[in-house]
N, C-alpha and C positions, 0 to 999 in steps of 0.2 A: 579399689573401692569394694565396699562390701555386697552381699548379695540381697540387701531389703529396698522392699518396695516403698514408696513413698507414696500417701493419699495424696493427688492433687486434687480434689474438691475441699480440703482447707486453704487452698492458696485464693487470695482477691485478686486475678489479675492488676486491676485499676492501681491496686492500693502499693508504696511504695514499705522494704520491708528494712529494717538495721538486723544485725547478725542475733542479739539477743533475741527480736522478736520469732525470729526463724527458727531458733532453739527451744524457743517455746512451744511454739507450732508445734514443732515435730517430736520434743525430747530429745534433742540430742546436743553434745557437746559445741561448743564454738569453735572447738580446732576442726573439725566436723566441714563447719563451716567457708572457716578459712581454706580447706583445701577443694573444698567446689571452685570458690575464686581464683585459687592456682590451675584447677584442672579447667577452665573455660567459663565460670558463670560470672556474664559481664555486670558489672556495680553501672553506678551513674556516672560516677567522677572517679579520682584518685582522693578526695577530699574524706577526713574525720567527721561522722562516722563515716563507714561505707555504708551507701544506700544501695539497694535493689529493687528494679520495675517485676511487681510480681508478676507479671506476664513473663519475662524473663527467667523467673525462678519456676515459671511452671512450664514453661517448655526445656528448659535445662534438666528441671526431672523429672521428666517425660521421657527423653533422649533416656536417661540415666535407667528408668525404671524397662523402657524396651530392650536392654542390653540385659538387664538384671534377670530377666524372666525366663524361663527353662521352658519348651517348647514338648509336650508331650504327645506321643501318638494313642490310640485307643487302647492301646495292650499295654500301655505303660503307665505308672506313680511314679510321682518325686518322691525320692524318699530325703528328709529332713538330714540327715545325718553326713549320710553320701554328699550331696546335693546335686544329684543328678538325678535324671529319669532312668528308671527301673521297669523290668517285668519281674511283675509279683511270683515268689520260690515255688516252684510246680505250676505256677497259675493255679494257684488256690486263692479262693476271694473271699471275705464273708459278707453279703449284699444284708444293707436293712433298708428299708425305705421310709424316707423324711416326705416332709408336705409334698411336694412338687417333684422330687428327686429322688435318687438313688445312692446311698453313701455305700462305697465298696471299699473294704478294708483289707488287707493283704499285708504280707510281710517281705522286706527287701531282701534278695540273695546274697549279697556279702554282707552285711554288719546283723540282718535279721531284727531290722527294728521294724516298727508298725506302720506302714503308708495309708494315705489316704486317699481318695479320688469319689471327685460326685457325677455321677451320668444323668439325663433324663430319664423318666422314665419308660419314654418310648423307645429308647435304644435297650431294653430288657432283653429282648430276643438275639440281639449281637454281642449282649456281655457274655450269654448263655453259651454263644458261640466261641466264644474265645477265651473264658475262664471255665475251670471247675468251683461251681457255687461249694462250699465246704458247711455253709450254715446261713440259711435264709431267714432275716427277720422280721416280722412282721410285715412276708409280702403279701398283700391280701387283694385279693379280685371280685371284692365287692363293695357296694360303695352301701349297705346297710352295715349300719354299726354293730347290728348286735351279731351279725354273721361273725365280726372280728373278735368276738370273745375267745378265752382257751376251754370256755366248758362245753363239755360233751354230755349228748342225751346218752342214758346206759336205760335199756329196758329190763337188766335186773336191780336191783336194789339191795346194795348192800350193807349193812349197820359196821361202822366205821370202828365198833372194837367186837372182837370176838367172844360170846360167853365163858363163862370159866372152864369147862367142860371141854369146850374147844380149842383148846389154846395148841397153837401145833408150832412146833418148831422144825425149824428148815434144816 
């Protein structure tokens, strides 16, 4: 079986499902299908069509999605490619921070593609601890907006071209 996760919050318990509709559901093929039925997901009957209790379809990929899933400790990403969990090459990280979180991006040690991983943001101080930040984005510690801007007060003042006279090359 392959390694995708399936939403169970499109399944209707209640509601009874035929193979097409299931294919719909989720996009995917009928032979798909057919081989949940071989590999354990029980129908109603042996009767045309075959019918399934979506309560049945959504404990079967449940089962299917807790097998599926890759278990990560703190120091580790999934990296996509591999698909395994990974520590990021050096433990170099580049942290930005979203709404609520922290999105840490890093790159895997054998194939060297881009991993992803989101922390709270109160675990900031333990990422600290066990990555090198390599580039912090928009981590800000104030909650006034206009602190967040990139402008800087300068108490000289200086006219953005130079007069003719002055022209200096480097």
């Amino acid at each position: 079986m392959s390694r995708q996760i399936y939403s169970l919050q499109r399944i209707k318990y209640w509601y009874v499902y035929d193979i097409d509709e299931i294919c719909t559901l989720f996009g995917i093929h009928k032979q798909t299908v057919r081989t949940w039925l071989r590999n354990g997901l029980p129908s109603m009957d042996t009767s045309r069509p075959t019918l399934i209790y979506g309560n049945d379809l959504k404990e079967f990929l449940g089962k299917q999605n807790k097998t599926n899933k890759c278990a990560t400790a703190f120091d580790e990403m999934f990296c996509m490619k591999c698909q395994d969990a990974r520590k990021p090459f050096q433990r170099k990280v580049q942290l930005q921070q979203k709404n609520n979180f922290i999105l840490a991006q890093a790159h895997c040690p054998i194939c060297k593609k881009v991993m992803f991983k989101s922390y709270s943001i109160l675990t900031y101080s333990n990422l600290m601890q066990n990555f090198r930040a390599v580039d912090v984005l928009e981590l800000y510690d104030s909650k006034v907006p206009t602190a967040n801007t990139h402008f800087t007060a300068s108490s000289n003042l200086q006219p953005n071209e130079p007069a003719q006279a002055e022209i200096v090359f480097p």
